[in-house]
N, C-alpha and C positions, 0 to 999 in steps of 0.2 A: 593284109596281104603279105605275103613271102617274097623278097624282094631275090634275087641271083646272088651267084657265088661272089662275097668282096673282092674276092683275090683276083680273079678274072678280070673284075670291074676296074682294080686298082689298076692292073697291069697293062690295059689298053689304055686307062687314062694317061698313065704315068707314057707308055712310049708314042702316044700322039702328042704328048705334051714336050717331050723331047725333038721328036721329028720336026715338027713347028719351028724348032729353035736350035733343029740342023747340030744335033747332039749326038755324038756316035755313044751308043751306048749298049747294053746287053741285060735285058732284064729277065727273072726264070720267076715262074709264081709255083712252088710247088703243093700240087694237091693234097692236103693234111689223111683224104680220104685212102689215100695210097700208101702212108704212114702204115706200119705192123706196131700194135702193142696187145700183149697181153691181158693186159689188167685197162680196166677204165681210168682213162684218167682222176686223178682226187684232187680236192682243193688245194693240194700244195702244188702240185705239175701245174695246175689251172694259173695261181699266182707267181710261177715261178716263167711259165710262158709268157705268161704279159708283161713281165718286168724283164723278159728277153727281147719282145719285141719294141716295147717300147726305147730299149739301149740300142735298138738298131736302129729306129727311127730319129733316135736325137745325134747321134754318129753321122747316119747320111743327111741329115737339115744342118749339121758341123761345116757338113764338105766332105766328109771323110770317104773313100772308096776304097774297094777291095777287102772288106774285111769281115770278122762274123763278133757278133756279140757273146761273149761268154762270161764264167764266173770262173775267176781264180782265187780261191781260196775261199774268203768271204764278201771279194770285190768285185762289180761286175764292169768288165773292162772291155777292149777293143782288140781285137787277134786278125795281125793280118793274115791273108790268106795264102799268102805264102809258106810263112810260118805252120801254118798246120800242115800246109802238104807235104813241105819238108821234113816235119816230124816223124814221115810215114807212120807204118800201121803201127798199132801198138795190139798185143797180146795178153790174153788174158791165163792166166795158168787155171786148167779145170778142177784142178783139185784146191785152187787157194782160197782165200778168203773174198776175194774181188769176186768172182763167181760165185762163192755161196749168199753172197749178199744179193746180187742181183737176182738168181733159181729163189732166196727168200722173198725176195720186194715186190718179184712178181708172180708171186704165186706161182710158181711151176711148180709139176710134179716132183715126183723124189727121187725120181730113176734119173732125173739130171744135175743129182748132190753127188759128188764123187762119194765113195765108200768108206773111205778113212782121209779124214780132212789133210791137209800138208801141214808141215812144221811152219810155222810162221821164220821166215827170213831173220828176223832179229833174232829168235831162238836159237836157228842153226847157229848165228852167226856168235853167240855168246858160249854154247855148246865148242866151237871150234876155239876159242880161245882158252877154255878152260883147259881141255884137252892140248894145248900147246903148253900152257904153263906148267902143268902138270908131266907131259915129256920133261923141260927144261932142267925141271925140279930134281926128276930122276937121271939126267944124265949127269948134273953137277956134284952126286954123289955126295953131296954134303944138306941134300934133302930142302936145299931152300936158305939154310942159314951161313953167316958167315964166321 
């Protein structure tokens, strides 16, 4: 037999279990089916979900409230929620490399790769300094030496 949705199941358990014990609390179960992806998940999203959910579940059996599981870096840590809202939105530039990673990973078409990729940020940024040294050079009139 095919037993119902866990999440539903968890979520009425979890706020009768509260109410009982006269807990103000706010719990959201969101439907995974509601979720937009692309691509099917692969066993690395598969592995990488369960070691999300599982850092959520050891966080809230801590005590810990208000907050979301993530990975920073190569550590999977505790991010209040505040913290992220604060952070507000962040953008993605469509011609950069963050976007052609993503149009790659998920297999999108090609009509959503920008046409001529962007300079990567460190390039410009080393491009600008040459080009200053080399002003400097020529206004010293003495070509750089002393």
């Amino acid at each position: 037999s095919i037993s119902g949705d866990i999440g539903v199941y968890l979520k009425s358990s979890i706020k009768e279990f509260l109410k009982r014990r006269k807990k103000e609390h706010r719990l959201i179960n969101i439907d995974p089916t509601y979720m937009i992806r692309s691509i099917p998940a692969n066993a690395g999203d598969k592995v990488y979900c369960t070691v999300l959910s599982q850092q959520a579940v050891h966080g809230a059996m801590s005590g810990f409230t208000g907050f979301s599981a993530g990975m920073v870096s190569t550590n999977f840590v505790y991010i209040p929620i505040t913290d992220i809202i604060q952070a507000g939105p962040r953008k993605v530039d469509p011609q950069g490399q963050m976007w052609y990673r993503l149009i790659t990973s998920t297999q999108q078409p090609a009509q959503f790769v920008a046409a001529e990729p962007a300079v990567a940020p460190v390039e410009e940024e080393e491009e600008e300094k040459e080009k200053k040294k080399k002003d400097e050079e020529g206004t010293n009139g003495s070509g750089g030496a002393s």
